[in-house]
C-alpha positions as CSV (number, residue, x, y, z in Angstrom):
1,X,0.0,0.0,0.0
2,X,1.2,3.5,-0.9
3,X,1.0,6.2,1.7
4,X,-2.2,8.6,0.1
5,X,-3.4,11.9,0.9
6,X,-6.4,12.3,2.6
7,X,-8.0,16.3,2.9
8,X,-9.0,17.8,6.3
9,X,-11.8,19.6,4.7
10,X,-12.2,21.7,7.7
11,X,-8.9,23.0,8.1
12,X,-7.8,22.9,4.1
13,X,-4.6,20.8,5.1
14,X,-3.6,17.3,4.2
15,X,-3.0,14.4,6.2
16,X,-0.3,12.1,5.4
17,X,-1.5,8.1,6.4
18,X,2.0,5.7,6.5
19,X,1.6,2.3,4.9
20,X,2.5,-0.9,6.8
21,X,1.4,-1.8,10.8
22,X,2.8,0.6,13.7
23,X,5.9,0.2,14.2
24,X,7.1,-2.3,12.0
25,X,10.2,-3.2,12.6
26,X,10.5,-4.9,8.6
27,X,9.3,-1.9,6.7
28,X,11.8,0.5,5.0
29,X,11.6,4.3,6.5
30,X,8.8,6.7,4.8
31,X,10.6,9.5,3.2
32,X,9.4,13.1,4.3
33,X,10.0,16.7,3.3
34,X,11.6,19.3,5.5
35,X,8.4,20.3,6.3
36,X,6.5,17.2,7.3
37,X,4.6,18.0,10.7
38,X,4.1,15.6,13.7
39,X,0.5,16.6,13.1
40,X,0.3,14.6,9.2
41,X,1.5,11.5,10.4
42,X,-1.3,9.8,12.4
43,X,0.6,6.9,13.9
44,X,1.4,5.9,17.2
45,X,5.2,5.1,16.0
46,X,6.4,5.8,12.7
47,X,9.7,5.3,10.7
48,X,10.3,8.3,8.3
49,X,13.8,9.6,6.4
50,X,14.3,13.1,6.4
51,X,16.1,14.8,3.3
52,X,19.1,16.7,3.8
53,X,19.6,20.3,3.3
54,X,16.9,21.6,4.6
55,X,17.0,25.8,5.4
56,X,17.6,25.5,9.3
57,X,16.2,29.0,10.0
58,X,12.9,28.5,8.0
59,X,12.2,25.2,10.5
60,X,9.3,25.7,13.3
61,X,9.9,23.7,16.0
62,X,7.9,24.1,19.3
63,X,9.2,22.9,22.4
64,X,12.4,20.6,23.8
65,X,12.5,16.6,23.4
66,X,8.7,16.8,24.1
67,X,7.6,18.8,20.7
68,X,4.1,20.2,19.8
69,X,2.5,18.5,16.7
70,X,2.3,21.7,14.8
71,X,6.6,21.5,14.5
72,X,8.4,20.0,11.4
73,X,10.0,16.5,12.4
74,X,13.2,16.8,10.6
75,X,13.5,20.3,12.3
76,X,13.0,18.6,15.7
77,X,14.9,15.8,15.0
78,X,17.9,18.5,13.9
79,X,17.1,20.5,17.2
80,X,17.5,17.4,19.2
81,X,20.7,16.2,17.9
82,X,18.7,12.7,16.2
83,X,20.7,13.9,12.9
84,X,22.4,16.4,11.5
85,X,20.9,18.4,9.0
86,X,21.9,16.5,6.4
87,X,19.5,14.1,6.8
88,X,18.9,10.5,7.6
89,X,16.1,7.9,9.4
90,X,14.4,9.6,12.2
91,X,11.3,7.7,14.6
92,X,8.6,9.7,15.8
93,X,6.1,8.6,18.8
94,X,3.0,9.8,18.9
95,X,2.5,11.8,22.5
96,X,-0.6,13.3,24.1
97,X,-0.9,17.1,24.1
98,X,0.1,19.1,27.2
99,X,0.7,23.1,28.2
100,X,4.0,25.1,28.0
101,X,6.0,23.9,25.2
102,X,9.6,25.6,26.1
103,X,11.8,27.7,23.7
104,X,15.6,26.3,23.6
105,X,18.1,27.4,21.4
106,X,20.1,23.7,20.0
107,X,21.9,22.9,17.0
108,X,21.5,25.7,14.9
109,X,17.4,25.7,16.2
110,X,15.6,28.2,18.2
111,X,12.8,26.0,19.2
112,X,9.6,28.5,20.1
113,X,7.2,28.8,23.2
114,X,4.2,27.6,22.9
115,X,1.4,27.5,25.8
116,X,-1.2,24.8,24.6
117,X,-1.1,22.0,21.9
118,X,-3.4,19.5,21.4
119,X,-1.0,16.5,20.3
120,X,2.6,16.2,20.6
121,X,5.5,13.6,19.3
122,X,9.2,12.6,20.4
123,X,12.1,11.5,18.1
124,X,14.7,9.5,18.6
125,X,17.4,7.9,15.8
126,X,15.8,6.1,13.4
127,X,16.8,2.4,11.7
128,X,20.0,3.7,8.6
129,X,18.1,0.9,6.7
130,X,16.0,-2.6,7.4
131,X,18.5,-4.1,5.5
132,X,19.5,-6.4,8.7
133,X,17.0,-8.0,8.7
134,X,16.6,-8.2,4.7
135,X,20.2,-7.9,3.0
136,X,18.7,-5.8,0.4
137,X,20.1,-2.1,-0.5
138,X,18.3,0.8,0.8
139,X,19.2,4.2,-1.2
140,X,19.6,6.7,1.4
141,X,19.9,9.2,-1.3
142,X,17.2,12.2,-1.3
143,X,13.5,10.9,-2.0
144,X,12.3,11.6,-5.4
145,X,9.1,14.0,-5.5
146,X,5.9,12.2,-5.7
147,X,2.4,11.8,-4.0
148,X,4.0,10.6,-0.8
149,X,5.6,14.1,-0.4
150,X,4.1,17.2,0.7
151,X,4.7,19.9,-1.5
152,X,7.6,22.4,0.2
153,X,5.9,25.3,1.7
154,X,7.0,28.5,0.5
155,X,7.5,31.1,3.3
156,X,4.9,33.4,2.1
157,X,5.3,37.7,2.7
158,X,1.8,38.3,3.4
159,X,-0.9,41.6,2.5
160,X,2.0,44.0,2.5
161,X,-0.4,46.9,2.7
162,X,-1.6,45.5,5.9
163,X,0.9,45.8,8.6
164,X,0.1,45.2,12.0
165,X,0.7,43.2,15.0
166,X,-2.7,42.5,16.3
167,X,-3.8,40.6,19.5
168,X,-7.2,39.3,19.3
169,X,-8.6,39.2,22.9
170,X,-11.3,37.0,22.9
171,X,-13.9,36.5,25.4
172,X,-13.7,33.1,27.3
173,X,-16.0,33.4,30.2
174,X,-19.3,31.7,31.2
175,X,-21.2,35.1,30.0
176,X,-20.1,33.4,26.7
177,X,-20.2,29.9,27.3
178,X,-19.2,26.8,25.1
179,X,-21.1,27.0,21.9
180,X,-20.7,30.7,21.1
181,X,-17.7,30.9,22.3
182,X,-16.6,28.5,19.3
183,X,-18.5,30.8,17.3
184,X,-16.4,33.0,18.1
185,X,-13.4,31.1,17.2
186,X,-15.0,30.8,13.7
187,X,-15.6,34.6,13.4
188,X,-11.7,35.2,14.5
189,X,-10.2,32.4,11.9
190,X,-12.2,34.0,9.1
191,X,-10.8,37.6,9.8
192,X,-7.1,36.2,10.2
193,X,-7.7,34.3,6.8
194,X,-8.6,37.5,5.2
195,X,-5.4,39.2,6.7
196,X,-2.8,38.2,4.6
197,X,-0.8,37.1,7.2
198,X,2.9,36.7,6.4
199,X,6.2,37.4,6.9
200,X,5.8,40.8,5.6
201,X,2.2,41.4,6.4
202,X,0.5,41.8,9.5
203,X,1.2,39.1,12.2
204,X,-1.5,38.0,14.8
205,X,-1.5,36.3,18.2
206,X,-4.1,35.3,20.9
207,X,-5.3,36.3,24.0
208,X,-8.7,34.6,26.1
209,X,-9.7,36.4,28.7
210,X,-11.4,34.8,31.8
211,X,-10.9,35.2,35.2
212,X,-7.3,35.3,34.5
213,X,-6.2,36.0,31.1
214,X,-4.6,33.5,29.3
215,X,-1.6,34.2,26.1
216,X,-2.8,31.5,24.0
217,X,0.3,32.2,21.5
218,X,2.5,35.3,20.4
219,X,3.0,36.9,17.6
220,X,6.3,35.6,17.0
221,X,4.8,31.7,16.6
222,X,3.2,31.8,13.8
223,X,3.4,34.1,10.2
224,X,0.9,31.4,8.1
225,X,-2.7,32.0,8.0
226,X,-2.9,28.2,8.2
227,X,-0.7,27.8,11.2
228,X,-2.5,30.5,13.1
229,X,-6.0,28.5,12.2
230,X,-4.7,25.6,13.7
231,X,-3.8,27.2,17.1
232,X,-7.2,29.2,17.5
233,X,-8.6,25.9,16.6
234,X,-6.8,24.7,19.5
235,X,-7.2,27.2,22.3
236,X,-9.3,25.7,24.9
237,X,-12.6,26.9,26.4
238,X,-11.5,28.9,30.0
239,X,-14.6,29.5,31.8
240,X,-14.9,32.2,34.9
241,X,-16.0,35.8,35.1
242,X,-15.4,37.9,32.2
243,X,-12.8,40.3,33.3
244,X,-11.9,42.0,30.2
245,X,-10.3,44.7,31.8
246,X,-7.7,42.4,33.2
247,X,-6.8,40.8,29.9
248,X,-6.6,44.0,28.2
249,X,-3.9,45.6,30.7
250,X,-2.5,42.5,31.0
251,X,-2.0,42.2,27.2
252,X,-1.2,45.9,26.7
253,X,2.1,45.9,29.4
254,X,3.1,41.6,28.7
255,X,2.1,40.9,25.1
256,X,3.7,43.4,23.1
257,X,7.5,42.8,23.5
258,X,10.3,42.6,21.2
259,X,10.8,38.9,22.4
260,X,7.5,38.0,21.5
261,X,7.8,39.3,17.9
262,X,6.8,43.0,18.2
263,X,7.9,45.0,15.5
264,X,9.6,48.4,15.4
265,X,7.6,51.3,13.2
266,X,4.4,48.6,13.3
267,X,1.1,49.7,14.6
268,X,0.2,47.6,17.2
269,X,-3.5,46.5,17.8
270,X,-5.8,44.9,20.3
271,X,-8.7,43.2,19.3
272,X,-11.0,43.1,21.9
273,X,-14.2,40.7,21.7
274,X,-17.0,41.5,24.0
275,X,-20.2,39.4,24.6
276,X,-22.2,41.3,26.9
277,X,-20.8,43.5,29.1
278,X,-17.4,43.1,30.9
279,X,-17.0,42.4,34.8
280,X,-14.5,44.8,35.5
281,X,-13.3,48.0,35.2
282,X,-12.4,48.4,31.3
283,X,-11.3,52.5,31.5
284,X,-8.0,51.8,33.4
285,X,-7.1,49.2,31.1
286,X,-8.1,51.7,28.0
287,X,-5.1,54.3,29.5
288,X,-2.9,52.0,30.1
289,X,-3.1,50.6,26.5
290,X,-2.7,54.1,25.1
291,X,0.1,54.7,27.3
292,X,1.9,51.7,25.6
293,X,0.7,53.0,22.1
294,X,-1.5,50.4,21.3
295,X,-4.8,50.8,19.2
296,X,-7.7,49.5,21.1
297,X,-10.7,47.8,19.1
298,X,-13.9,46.8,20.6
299,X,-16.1,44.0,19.0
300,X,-19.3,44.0,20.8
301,X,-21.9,41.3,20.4
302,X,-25.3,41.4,22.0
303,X,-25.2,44.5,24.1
304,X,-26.9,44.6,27.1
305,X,-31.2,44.5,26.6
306,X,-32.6,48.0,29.4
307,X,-33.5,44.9,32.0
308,X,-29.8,43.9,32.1
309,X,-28.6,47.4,32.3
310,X,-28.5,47.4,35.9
311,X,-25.9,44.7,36.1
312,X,-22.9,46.7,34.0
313,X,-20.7,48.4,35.7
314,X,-20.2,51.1,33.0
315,X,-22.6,51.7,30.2
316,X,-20.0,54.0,28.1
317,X,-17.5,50.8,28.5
318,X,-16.9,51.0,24.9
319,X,-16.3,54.7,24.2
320,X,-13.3,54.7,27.3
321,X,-11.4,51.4,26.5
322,X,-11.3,52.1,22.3
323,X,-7.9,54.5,21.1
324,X,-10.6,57.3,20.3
325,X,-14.2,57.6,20.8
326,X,-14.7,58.8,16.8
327,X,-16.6,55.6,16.0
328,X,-14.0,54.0,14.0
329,X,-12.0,51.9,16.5
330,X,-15.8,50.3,17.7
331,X,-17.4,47.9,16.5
332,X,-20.8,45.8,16.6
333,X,-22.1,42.5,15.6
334,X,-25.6,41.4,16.6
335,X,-25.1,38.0,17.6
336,X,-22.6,35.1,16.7
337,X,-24.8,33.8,13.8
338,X,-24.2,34.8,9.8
339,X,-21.1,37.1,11.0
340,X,-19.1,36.6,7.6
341,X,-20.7,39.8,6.3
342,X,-18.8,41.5,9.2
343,X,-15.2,39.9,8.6
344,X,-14.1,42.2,5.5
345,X,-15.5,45.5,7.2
346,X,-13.4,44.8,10.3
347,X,-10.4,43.9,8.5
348,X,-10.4,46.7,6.1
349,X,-10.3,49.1,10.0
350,X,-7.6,46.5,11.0
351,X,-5.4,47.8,7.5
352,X,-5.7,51.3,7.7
353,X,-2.4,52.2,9.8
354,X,-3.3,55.6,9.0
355,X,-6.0,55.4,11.1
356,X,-3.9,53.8,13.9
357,X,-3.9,57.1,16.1
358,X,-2.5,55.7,19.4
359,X,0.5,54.4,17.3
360,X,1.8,57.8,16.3
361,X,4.3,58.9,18.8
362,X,6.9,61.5,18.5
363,X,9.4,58.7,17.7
364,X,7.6,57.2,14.6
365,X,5.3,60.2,13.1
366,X,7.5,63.2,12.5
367,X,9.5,63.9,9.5
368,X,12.9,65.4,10.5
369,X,15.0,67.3,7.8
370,X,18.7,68.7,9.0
371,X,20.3,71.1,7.5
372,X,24.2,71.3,7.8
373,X,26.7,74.2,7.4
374,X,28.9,73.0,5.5
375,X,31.0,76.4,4.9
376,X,35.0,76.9,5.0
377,X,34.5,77.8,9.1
378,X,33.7,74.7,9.5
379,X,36.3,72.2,8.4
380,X,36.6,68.8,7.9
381,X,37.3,67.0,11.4
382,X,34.6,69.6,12.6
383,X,31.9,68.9,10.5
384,X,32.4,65.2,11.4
385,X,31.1,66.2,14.8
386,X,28.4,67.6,13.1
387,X,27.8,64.4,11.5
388,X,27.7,62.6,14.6
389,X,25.0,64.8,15.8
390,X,23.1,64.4,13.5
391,X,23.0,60.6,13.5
392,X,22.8,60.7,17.1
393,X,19.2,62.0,16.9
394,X,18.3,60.6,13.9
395,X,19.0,57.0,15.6
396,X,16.5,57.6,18.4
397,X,13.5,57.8,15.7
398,X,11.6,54.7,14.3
399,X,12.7,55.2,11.1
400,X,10.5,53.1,8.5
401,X,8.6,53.2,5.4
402,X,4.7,54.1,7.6
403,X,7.4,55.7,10.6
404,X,9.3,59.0,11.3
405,X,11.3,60.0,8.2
406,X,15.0,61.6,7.9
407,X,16.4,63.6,5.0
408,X,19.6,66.2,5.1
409,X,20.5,69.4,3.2
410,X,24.0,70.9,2.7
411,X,24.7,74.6,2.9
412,X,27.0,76.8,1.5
413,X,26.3,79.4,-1.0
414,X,25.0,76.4,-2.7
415,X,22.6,73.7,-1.5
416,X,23.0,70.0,-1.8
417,X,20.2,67.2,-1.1
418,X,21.9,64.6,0.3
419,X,18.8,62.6,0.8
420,X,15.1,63.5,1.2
421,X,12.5,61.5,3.0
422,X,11.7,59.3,0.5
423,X,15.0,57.8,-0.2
424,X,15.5,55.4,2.3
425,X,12.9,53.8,4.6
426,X,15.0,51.9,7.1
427,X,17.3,53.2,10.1
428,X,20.3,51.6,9.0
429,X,20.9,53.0,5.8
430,X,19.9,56.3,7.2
431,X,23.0,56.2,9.2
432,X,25.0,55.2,7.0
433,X,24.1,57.7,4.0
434,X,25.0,60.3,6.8
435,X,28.3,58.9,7.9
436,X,28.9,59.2,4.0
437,X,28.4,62.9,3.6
438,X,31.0,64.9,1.6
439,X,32.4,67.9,3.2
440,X,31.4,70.9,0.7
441,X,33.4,74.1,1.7
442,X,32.4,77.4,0.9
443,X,30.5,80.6,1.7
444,X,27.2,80.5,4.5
445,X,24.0,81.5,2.9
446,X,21.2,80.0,5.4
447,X,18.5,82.3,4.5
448,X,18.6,80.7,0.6
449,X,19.2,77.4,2.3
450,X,16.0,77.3,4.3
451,X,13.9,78.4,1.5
452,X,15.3,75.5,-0.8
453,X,14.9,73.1,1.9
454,X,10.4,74.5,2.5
455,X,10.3,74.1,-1.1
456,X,12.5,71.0,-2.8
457,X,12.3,68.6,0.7
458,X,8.8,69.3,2.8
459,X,7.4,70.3,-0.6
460,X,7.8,66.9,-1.7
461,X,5.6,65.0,1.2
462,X,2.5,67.5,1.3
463,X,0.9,65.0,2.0
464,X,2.1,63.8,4.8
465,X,0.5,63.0,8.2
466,X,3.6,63.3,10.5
467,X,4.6,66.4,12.1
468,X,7.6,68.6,10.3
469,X,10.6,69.7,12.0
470,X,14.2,71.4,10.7
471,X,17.2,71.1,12.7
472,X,19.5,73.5,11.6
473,X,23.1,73.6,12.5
474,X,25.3,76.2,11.6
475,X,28.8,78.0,13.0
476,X,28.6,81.3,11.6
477,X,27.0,84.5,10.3
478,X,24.7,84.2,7.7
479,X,25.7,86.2,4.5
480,X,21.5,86.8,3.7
481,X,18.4,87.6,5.7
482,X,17.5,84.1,7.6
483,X,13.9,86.0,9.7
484,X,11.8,86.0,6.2
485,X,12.7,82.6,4.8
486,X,12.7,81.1,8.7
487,X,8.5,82.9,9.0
488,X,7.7,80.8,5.5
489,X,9.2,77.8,7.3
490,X,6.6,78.4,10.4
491,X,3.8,79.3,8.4
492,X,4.1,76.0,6.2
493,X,3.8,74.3,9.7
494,X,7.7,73.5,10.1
495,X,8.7,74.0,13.5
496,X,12.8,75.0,13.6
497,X,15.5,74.3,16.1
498,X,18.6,76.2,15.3
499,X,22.0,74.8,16.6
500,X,25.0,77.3,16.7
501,X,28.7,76.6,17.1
502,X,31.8,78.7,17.7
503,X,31.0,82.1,15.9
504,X,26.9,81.8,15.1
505,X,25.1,84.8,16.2
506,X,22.6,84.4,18.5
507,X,20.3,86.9,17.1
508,X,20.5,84.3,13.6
509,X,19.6,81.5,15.9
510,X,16.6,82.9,17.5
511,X,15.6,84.7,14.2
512,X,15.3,81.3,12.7
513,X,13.7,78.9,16.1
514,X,10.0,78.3,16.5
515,X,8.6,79.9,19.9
516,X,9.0,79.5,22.7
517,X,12.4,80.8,21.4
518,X,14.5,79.7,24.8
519,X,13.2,76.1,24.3
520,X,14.0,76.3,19.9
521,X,17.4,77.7,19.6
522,X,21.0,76.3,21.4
523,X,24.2,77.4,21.4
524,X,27.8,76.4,22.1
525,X,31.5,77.5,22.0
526,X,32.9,74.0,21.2
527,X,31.8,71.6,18.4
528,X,32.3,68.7,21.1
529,X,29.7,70.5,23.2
530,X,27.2,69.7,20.8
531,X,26.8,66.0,21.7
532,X,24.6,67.2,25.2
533,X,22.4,69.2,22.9
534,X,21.5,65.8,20.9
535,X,19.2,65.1,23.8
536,X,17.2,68.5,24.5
537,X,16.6,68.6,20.3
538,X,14.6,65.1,21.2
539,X,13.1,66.3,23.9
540,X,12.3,69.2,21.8
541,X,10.7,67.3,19.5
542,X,8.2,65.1,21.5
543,X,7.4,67.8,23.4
544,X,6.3,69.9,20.5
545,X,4.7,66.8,18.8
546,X,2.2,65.8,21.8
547,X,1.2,69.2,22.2
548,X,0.0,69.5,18.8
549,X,-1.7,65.9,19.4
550,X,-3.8,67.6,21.8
């Protein structure tokens, strides 16, 4: 008998059925691909032969010696030490399912955390051939392709015009109970489907909140839509109060880390699924998310009929846990019945990172433009410093393609863009295009300088939702007016800190800095004394950009 594909019509995966009894000890080993899962062999003991070559970072393994179903055998096999990644016999036993799969780094494998799994396996070395037993040659060579294979997954990028890292925190009390409650696992599988999730697209994880919350899995475990289907499929029913409150604080200050696969210059998002009414305080919880930049969503289903009214704690629940009571970050569902009218509305909220207004901080919504001296006074171990400080703030900002922006402008009598906001989208090739800079020499004509800057750098991002600042740095006397062309700056909504060295007058300075003029304009004798000034610019800058957020 031939090992045969069998479809899992509810999950759109394929099971892989071994020929021959369990365990027989006669029958050769079932080749595999790289990316065979404990969860397609359904055997209690199985002989399989993993190829050799397989991409060792591309492997998702959950756990250590005890391994969730969901992980690739060869990749736990590898991570175990059974082979070496070029391949060989492997045998897997079938285990029960348990809770906290650990995350161990072994082999060349960084095995991931996972809190609950319905099935898991075991490996250990496998049988090189059965040819003891036979006296017949075995090719151990790599296993032609055929309908015993699984076709190699490709890593896929995702909806790259959706990015987020969204939590969906779903309701698991016994206001809910067992049968919607799956419902609402339904509801949530259908709007990660219709995602995109991938590698470069938005990335999802899972919360259930009950009388404690629970992280069902992080963002960081899973970047297929399939994958993530087979975990909420997975995720247990809790029971207990409904203390959404809880779960949202708790997911706002312990989910979103950079060691659970947060990503810098990504909106982050809370899905929060409500049946009823929650049993705690949900306002607290709404701060404290904001205060952590993360865009609250509330799903409500089957608000409160006037006779239950009595019973919630806060009728306005909604309006003081979502980012902004404007009616876009809420939303409502009647019941759990017929919802898949409601999935592409959500998602289409869930895409629009525009929208995303308790992402935008001062470190990832502002669009910074410095503009250097680069005049004979200056020199060329001089104006390195003034490199350096300009990098220093640039570095503190979360550059990205939907984050803060950078660009620079050299000044002499001429101006030179050395890069404007659109040419580079990631922090490390904004530092290093700085550290690049050629030294110009010449004459010091701000005034012009400015004006080219309004017109050939902001003009080109109009558009633009992020705040606009200039950093100017300069060590002398301007050779032309700077007050005019500095007024145009303020009145096209560019705010302006001025930075003098050595011989800049201070009446230039304060001519050119936004008001208050004390807290826009700096000064200092020494180019070296302009590395303590790198932090009050920052400061500067967020303070500037969360007053006009008010």
């Amino acid at each position: 008998m031939s090992a045969a594909w069998i479809p899992a019509l509810s999950l759109g995966v394929c099971l892989l059925l071994l020929p021959g009894p369990a365990g027989s000890e006669g029958a050769a080993p079932i080749a595999i691909t790289c990316f065979t899962r404990g969860l397609d062999i359904r055997k209690e003991k199985a002989d399989v032969l993993c190829p050799g070559g397989c991409p060792l970072d591309e492997f998702s393994v959950y756990g250590n010696i005890v391994y969730a179903s969901v992980s690739s055998i060869c990749g736990a096999a590898v991570h175990r030490g059974v082979i070496s990644n070029s391949g060989g016999p492997v045998r897997v036993y079938s285990l029960p399912g348990r809770e906290n799969y650990s995350s161990v780094d072994a082999n060349g494998i960084q095995s991931q955390m996972l809190s609950r799994w319905s099935a898991s396996f075991t490996v250990t070395k496998g049988k090189s051939s059965t040819q003891e037993a036979t006296g017949q040659a075995v090719s151990t060579a790599n296993p032609p392709t055929g309908k015993r294979l699984k076709k190699t997954p490709e890593k896929k990028t995702g909806n790259k015009d959706c990015k987020a890292d969204i939590a969906f925190l779903i309701d698991g009390s016994f206001n809910i109970g067992q049968r919607r409650f799956n419902l609402q696992k339904n509801f949530v599988g259908k709007v990660a489907l219709m995602l995109g999730i991938g590698t470069e697209g938005p990335h999802v994880g899972l919360v259930q909140a009950s009388e404690h919350p629970k992280i069902e899995f992080y963002l960081k475990n899973f970047t297929s839509a399939k994958d993530v289907l087979f975990a909420i499929k997975e995720v247990g029913f809790r029971g207990g109060n409904s203390n959404t409150g809880k779960a949202l604080k708790h997911t706002a200050q312990k989910f979103f880390t950079v060691d659970a696969g947060v990503r810098k210059g990504i909106p982050k998002v809370v899905v929060v699924f409500i049946d009823g009414w929650p049993s705690d305080d949900i306002e607290e919880a709404g701060i404290v998310a904001r205060e952590f930049g993360v865009n609250v969503f509330i799903v409500s289903v089957a608000k409160p009929i006037p006779e239950e009214l009595g019973m919630v704690q806060d009728v306005t629940f909604v309006d003081k846990a979502v980012c902004r009571n404007n009616g876009f970050f809420s939303y409502h569902m009647p019941n759990w019945f017929g919802t898949t009218k409601y999935v592409k509305p959500l998602v289409q909220k869930l895409c629009t990172h525009e929208q995303m207004m308790c992402s935008k901080t001062c470190y990832n919504s502002v669009n910074i433009a410095f503009l250097i001296d680069g005049s004979s006074s200056v020199g060329d171990s001089n104006f390195r410093l003034m490199l350096e400080f300009v990098s220093n703030i640039a570095k503190t900002f979360e550059i990205s393609d939907i984050g803060a922006k950078i660009a620079a402008v050299q000044f002499t009598y001429d101006q030179r863009t050395e890069f404007s906001f659109t040419d580079y989208s990631t922090k490390e090739d904004v530092l290093a295009v700085i550290r690049n800079i050629r030294y110009m020499s010449g004459g010091t004509a701000t005034g012009d300088a400015i004006s080219f800057t309004v017109r050939n750098v902001f003009g080109l991002i109009r558009e633009s939702p992020n705040k606009n600042f200039l950093v100017i740095v300069t060590d002398g006397q301007s050779y032309d007016d700077v007050q005019g062309p500095a007024a145009a700056a303020h009145d096209a909504g560019i705010t302006i800190f001025s930075v003098g060295v050595a011989w800049a007058p201070l009446d230039d300075l304060k001519d050119m800095a936004s008001k208050p003029k004390e807290s826009h304009a700096f000064f200092t004798r020494e180019f070296t004394g302009l590395e303590p000034i790198v932090s009050d610019v920052i400061r500067g800058i967020c303070r500037d950009f969360l007053e006009s957020q008010q």
